[in-house]
C-alpha positions as CSV (number, residue, x, y, z in Angstrom):
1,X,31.9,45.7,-1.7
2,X,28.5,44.3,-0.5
3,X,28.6,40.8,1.3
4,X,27.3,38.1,-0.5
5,X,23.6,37.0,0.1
6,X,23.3,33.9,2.2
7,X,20.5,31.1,0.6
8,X,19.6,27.7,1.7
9,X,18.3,26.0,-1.4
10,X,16.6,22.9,-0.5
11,X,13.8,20.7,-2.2
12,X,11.5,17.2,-2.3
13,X,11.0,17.0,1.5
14,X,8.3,14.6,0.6
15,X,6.9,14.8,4.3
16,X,4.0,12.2,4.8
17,X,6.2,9.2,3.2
18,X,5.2,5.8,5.8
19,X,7.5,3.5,4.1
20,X,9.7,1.4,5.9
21,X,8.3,2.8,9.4
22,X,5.9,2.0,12.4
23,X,3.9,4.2,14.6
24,X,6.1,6.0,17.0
25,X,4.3,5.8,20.2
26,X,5.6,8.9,21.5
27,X,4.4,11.0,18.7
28,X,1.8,8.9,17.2
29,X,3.5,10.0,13.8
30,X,4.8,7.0,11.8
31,X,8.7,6.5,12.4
32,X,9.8,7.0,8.9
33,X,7.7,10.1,8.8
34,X,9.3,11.4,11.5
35,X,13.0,10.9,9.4
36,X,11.7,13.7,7.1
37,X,10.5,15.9,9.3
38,X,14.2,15.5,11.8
39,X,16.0,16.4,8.2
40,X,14.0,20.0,8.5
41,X,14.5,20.4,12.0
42,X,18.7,19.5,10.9
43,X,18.1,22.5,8.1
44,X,16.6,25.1,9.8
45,X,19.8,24.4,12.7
46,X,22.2,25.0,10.1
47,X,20.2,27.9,8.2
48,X,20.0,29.5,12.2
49,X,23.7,28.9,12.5
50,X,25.2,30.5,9.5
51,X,23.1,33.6,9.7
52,X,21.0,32.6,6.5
53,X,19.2,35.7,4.3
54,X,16.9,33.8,2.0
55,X,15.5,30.0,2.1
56,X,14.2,28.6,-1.1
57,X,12.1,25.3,-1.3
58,X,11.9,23.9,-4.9
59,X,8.9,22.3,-4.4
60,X,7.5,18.7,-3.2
61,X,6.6,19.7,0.6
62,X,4.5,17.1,0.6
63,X,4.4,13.7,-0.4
64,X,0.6,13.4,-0.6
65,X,-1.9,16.0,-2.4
66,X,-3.7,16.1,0.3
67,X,-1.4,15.6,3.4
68,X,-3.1,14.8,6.5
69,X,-3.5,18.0,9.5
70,X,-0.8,16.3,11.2
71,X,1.5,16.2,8.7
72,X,0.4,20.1,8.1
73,X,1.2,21.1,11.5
74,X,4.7,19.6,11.6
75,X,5.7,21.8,8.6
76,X,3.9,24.6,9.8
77,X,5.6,24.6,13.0
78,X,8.9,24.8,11.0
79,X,7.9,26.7,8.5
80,X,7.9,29.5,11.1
81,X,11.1,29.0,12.5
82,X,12.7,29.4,9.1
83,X,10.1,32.6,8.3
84,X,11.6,34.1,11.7
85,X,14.6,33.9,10.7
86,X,14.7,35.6,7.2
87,X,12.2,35.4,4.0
88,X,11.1,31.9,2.5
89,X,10.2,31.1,-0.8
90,X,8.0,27.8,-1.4
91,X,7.4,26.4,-5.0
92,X,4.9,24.4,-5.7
93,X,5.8,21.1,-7.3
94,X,3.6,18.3,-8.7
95,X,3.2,16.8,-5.2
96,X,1.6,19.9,-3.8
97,X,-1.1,20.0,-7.1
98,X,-4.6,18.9,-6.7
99,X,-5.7,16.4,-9.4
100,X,-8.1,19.7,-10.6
101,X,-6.5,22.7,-10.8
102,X,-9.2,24.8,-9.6
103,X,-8.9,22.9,-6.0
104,X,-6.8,24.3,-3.7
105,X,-3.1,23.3,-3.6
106,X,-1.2,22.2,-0.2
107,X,0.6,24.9,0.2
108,X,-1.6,27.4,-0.7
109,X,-3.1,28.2,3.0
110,X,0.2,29.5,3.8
111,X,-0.1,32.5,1.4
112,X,-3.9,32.5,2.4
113,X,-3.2,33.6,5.5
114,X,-0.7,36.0,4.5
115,X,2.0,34.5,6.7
116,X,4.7,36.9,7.6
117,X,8.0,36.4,5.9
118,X,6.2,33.6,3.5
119,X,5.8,33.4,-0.1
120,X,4.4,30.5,-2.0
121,X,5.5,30.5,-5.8
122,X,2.7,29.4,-7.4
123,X,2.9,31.5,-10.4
124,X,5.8,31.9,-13.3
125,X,6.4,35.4,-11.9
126,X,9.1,37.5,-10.7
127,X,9.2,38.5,-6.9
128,X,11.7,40.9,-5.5
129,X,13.2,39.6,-1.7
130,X,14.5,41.9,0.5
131,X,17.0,40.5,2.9
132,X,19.2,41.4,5.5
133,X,22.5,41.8,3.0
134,X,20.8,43.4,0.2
135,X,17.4,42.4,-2.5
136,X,17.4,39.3,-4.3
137,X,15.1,38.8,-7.5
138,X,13.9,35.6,-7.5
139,X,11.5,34.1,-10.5
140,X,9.7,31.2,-9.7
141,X,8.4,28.5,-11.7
142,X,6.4,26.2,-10.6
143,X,6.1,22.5,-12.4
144,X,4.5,23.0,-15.3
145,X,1.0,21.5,-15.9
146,X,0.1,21.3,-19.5
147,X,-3.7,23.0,-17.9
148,X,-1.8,25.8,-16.9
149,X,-0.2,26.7,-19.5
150,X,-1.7,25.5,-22.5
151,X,-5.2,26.2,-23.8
152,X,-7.7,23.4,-24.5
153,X,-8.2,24.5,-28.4
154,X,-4.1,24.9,-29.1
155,X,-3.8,21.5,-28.3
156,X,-6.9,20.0,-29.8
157,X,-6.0,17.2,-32.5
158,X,-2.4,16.7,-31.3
159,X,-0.5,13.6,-30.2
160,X,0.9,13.2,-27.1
161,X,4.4,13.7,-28.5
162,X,3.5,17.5,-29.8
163,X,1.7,18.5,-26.6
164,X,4.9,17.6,-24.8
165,X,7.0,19.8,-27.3
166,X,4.4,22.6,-27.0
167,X,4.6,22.4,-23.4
168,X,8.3,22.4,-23.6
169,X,8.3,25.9,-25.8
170,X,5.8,27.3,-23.6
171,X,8.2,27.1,-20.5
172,X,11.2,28.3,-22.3
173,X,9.4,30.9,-23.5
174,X,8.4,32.2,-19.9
175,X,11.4,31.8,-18.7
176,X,12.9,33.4,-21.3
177,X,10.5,36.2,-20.6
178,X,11.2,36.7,-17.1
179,X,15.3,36.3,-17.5
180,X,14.9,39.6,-19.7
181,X,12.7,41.0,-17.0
182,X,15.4,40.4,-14.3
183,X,18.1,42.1,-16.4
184,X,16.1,45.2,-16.0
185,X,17.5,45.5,-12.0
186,X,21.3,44.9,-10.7
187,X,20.0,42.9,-7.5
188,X,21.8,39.2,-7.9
189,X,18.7,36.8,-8.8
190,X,17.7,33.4,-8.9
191,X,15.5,31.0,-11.0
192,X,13.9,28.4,-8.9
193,X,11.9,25.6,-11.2
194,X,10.4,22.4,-10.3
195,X,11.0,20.2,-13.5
196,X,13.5,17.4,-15.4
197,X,15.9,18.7,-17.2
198,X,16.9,17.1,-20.2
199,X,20.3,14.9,-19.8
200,X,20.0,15.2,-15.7
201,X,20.5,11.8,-13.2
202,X,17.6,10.6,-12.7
203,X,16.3,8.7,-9.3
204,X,13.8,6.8,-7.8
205,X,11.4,9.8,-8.0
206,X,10.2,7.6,-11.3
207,X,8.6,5.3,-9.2
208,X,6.5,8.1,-7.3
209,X,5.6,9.7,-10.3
210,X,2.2,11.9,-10.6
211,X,1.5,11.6,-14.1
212,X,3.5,12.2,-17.2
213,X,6.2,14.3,-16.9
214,X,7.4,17.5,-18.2
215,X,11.1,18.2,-19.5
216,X,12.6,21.3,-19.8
217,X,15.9,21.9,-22.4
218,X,18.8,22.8,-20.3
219,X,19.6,25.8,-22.7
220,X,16.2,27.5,-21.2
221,X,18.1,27.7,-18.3
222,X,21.9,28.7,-18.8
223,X,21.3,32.3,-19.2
224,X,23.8,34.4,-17.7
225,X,20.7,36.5,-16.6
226,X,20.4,34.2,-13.7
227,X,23.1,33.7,-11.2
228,X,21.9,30.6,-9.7
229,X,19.6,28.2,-10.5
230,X,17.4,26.5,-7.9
231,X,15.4,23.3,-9.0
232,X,13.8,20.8,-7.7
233,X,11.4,17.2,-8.4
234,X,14.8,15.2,-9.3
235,X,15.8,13.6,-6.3
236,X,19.5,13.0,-7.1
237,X,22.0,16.1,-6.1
238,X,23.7,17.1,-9.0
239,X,24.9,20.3,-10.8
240,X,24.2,20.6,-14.8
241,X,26.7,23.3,-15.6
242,X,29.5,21.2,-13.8
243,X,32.7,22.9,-15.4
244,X,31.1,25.1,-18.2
245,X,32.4,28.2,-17.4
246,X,30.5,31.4,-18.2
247,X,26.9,29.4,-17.2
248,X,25.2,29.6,-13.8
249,X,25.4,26.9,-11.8
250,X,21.9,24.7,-12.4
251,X,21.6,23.0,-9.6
252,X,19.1,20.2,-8.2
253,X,19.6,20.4,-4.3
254,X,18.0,16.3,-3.9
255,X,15.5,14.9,-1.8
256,X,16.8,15.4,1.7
257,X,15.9,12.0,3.2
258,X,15.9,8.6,1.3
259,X,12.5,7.7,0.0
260,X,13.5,3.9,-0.8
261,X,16.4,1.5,-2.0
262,X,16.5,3.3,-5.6
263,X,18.3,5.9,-3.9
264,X,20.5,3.8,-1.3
265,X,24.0,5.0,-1.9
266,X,22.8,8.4,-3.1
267,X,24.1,11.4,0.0
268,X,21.2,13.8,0.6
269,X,21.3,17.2,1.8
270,X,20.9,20.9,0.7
271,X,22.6,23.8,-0.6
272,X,24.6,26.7,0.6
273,X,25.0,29.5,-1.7
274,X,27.0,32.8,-1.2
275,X,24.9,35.1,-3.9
276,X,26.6,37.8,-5.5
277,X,25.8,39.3,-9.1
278,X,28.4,37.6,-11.7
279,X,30.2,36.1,-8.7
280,X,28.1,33.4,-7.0
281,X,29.4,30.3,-4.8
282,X,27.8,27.3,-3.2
283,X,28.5,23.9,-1.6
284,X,26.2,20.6,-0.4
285,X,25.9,19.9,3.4
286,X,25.2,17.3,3.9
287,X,22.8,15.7,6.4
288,X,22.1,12.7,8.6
289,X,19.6,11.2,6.2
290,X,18.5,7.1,8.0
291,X,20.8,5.1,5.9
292,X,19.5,2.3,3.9
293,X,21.8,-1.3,3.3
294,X,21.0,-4.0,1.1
295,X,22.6,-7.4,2.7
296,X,23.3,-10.5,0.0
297,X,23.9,-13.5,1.2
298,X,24.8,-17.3,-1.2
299,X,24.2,-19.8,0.6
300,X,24.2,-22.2,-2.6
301,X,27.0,-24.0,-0.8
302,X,26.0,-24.1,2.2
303,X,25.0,-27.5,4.5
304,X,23.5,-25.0,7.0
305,X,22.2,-21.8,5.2
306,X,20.3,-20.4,8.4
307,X,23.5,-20.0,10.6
308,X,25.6,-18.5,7.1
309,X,22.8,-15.9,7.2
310,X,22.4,-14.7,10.5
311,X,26.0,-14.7,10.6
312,X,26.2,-12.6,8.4
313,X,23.9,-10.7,9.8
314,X,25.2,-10.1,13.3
315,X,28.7,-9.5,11.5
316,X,27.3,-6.4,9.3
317,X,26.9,-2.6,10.8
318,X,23.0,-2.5,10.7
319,X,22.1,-0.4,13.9
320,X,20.0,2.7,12.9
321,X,19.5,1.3,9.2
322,X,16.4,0.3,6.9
323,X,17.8,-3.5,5.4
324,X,17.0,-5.5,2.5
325,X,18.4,-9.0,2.7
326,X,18.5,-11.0,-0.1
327,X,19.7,-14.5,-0.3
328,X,20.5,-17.0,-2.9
329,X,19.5,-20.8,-2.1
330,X,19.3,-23.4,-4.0
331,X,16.1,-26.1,-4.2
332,X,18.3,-28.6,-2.0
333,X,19.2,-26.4,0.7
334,X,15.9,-24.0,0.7
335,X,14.6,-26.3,3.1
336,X,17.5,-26.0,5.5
337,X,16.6,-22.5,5.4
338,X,14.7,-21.1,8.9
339,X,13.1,-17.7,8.2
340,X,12.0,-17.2,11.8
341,X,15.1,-17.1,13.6
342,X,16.4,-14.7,10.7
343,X,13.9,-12.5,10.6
344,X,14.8,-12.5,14.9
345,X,18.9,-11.6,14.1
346,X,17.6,-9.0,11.6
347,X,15.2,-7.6,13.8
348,X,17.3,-7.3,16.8
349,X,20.7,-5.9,14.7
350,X,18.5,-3.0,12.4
351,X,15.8,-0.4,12.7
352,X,13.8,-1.8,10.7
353,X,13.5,-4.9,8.1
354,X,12.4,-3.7,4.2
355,X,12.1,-7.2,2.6
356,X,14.1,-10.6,3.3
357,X,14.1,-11.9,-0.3
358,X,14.8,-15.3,-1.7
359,X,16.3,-16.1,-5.0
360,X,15.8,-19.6,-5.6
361,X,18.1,-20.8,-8.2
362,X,16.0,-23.1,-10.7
363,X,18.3,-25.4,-12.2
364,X,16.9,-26.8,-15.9
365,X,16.7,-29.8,-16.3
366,X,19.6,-32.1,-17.3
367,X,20.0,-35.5,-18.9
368,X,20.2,-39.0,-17.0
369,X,23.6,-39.3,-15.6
370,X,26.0,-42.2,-17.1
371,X,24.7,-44.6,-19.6
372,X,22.9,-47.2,-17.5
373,X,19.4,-47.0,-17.4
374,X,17.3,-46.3,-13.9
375,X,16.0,-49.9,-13.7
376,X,19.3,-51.0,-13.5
377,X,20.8,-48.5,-10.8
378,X,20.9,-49.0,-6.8
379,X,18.8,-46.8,-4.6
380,X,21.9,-45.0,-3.7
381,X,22.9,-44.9,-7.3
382,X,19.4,-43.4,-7.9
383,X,19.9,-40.8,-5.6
384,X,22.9,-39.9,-6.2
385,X,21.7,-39.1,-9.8
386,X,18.5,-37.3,-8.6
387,X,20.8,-35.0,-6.4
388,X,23.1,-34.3,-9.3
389,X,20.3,-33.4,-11.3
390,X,19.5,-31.1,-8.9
391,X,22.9,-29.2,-8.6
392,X,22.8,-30.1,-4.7
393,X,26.5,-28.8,-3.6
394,X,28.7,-31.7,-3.6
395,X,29.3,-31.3,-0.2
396,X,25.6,-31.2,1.2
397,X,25.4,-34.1,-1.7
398,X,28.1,-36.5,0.4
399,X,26.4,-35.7,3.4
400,X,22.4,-36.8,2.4
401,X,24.0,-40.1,0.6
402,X,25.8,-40.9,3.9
403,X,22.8,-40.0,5.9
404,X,20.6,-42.4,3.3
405,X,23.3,-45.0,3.1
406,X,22.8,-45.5,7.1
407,X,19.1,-45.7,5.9
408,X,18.9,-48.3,3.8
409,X,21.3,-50.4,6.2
410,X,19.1,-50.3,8.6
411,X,15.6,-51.3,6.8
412,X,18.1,-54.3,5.2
C-alpha cells in the first residue's frame, strides 16, 4: 500500500497588516507585520520537519492589492524555502485581485517568472502535482469575481439579488465540471477554493472586506470526487462536514495570525493532511499567533478609580500581548480618573496598547429627592441631593459631604 501524501493546507496570511504595531528598528518592517511574516517562517519549520509533499495556500497572501516591494521580498524569500522543499500551490483570493482585472494580480510575478516548484492558481482548472509519494490532482478555484465569470449582456437588467444567484450557479457548475474531470484519474485530489460557504463561522474578515461577497452552497462541494477540500477567505478554523460521514472533509485552515479583537479568542494555525484516495486524514497545528486580551475594569464604586485600574493592570498576564482596556466610570468619579499614569502601567506590562476605552455611565435624570423644596434645604442638604441625582457611590458620596462639611465650617 502506497504512503499517504503529506499537505500543508494553509490560507489568509494577510502579510502587509500594520495594525497594532510600530516600526521595528532592526528591520525597518512594522512590528505587527513582522507577526505575519514569523507565523510563515513557524510553517515552513514544521512543513521541513515532517517531510511535507505538497503545500497549498488558499489564497489572501497579501493584505493589500498592491503590497509594497518589501512586503514582496519577505514572501518571496519564503516562498522559496517551501518551493525547495516540495511543490506549492498559491490561489489567488480577493486580496491578491486588482480593482481591474486586466491589471496584474500580486501573485502573478511568481508564475511570470516561471519559478521552479511554483504554481499560482489563478484559473478554475485542474493541475496534476507530482510529489515525492505519488501525483496529486489538485483543482483550483480561485474567488470568484462576478467579471470573471459572468458576461456583461447575461447579467444586463438584473438585480443585485439574481447576479448573486447566477454567480452562485456559475461556480457550482465549474466545479461540478472539474469534480467529473478528476474522476477520470485514481491519483487522490483536492479542491482548493477561496470563497464563503453558506452556513460557515464567520470572522472579522467582514470588516476587511473587498467588495461584495460571493457564496458558494456547500453541496457544490461535498462530492465524494474530492478527498479534501482546501478553502480559504474565512478566517475562522472550522470543518463543514464535521461528522457527516461519506463527505470529504471541507475545511477552512484560518488566518494564521490575528488580524484584530474580532478574532481574540479564536486559535490560528494550519492543516496537516495525510492524503490517500477514499481514506484521507488531517489535524490543526497550531501556532504561536501574538495573543490579543481585552482588560475590563468598574470602577463605578470606586473612591480612587486610577489605582483600581493600574491594579488591575499589573495583576493581569499582559507581557507579549496586543490589550484593549476598557473601563466603566461613572460622571462622579471620571475625574478621579488619571489616564497618564495608566497608559504608563499598560505600557510597561504589554507589547503594545490597542485602545484604553471609557464607558461613562450617563445616569437619566431623576426627580428632586424628598418633598421639601430646594429654597428650603441646607447647602449640605443640597448637595447631598445633587450627588444622589447623580448616582455618585454612596461611599465616594460620604466622603465629598465630609470633605464639604469641613468647608462650609470653615467659611462660617
Amino acid at each position: 500500500m502506497t504512503e499517504p501524501i503529506r499537505l500543508l493546507h494553509f490560507a489568509d496570511l494577510h502579510i502587509g497588516v500594520e495594525s497594532y504595531g510600530s516600526t521595528d528598528p532592526t528591520t525597518g518592517i512594522s512590528s505587527r507585520a513582522l507577526d505575519f511574516i514569523h507565523r510563515l517562517d513557524e510553517l515552513v519549520a514544521y512543513a521541513a520537519a515532517h517531510d511535507v509533499d505538497l503545500i497549498i495556500c488558499a489564497g489572501d497572501i497579501f493584505h493589500s492589492r498592491i503590497p509594497t516591494p518589501t512586503y514582496q521580498r519577505e514572501f518571496a524569500w519564503r516562498l522559496l524555502d517551501m518551493a525547495r522543499l516540495c511543490p506549492v500551490i498559491l490561489l489567488e483570493g480577493n486580496h491578491d485581485m486588482p480593482t481591474m482585472l486586466k491589471k496584474a494580480t500580486s501573485i502573478e510575478i511568481f508564475d511570470t517568472l516561471e519559478v521552479a516548484n511554483v504554481t499560482v492558481g489563478n484559473a478554475y482548472e485542474v493541475h496534476r502535482v507530482e510529489t515525492r509519494r505519488g501525483p496529486v490532482q489538485v483543482a483550483t478555484a480561485p474567488y470568484p469575481h462576478k467579471a470573471r465569470l459572468l458576461e456583461d449582456e447575461s447579467t444586463r437588467g438584473m438585480s443585485i439579488g439574481e447576479i448573486d444567484a447566477l454567480l452562485q450557479q456559475q461556480v457550482s457548475l465549474i466545479i461540478g465540471a472539474m469534480a467529473k474531470e478528476v474522476n477520470q484519474d485514481e491519483a487522490p485530489r483536492v479542491l482548493a477554493g477561496h470563497f464563503s460557504v453558506s452556513g460557515a463561522l464567520l470572522g472579522s474578515e467582514r470588516k476587511i472586506m473587498l467588495g461584495r461577497d460571493a457564496v458558494v452552497l456547500p453541496s457544490t462541494l461535498t462530492d465524494p470526487a474530492w478527498d479534501y477540500v482546501a478553502l480559504g477567505h474565512i478566517h475562522m478554523h472550522q470543518n463543514l462536514t464535521q461528522g457527516q460521514a461519506g463527505k470529504p472533509p471541507v475545511v477552512y485552515s484560518g488566518s494564521i495570525e490575528r488580524i484584530d479583537f474580532g478574532e481574540e479568542h479564536d486559535k490560528k494555525g494550519f492543516c496537516w493532511v495525510e492524503l490517500a484516495r477514499g481514506a484521507t486524514t488531517w489535524n490543526f497545528v497550531t501556532v504561536d499567533a501574538r495573543p490579543f486580551q481585552t482588560v475590563r475594569v468598574d470602577v463605578r464604586e470606586s473612591i480612587n478609580p486610577t489605582a483600581e485600574v493600574i491594579s488591575r493592570v499589573e495583576a493581569a498576564d499582559l507581557k507579549g500581548k496586543v490589550v484593549r482596556l476598557i473601563i466603566q466610570i461613572t460622571p462622579a468619579n471620571d475625574p478621579l480618573l488619571h489616564m497618564r499614569e495608566i497608559r504608563a502601567a499598560l505600557r510597561a506590562a504589554a507589547h503594545h496598547i490597542a485602545a484604553i476605552q471609557k464607558q461613562i455611565e450617563r445616569p437619566q435624570r431623576t426627580a428632586w429627592q424628598g418633598d421639601a423644596s430646594p429654597e428650603s434645604l441646607s447647602p449640605m442638604q443640597l448637595l447631598e441631593n445633587y450627588l444622589i441625582t447623580q448616582e455618585t457611590p454612596e461611599a465616594r458620596r460620604r466622603v465629598l459631604l465630609e470633605h464639604a462639611e469641613r468647608l462650609f465650617r470653615s467659611s462660617d
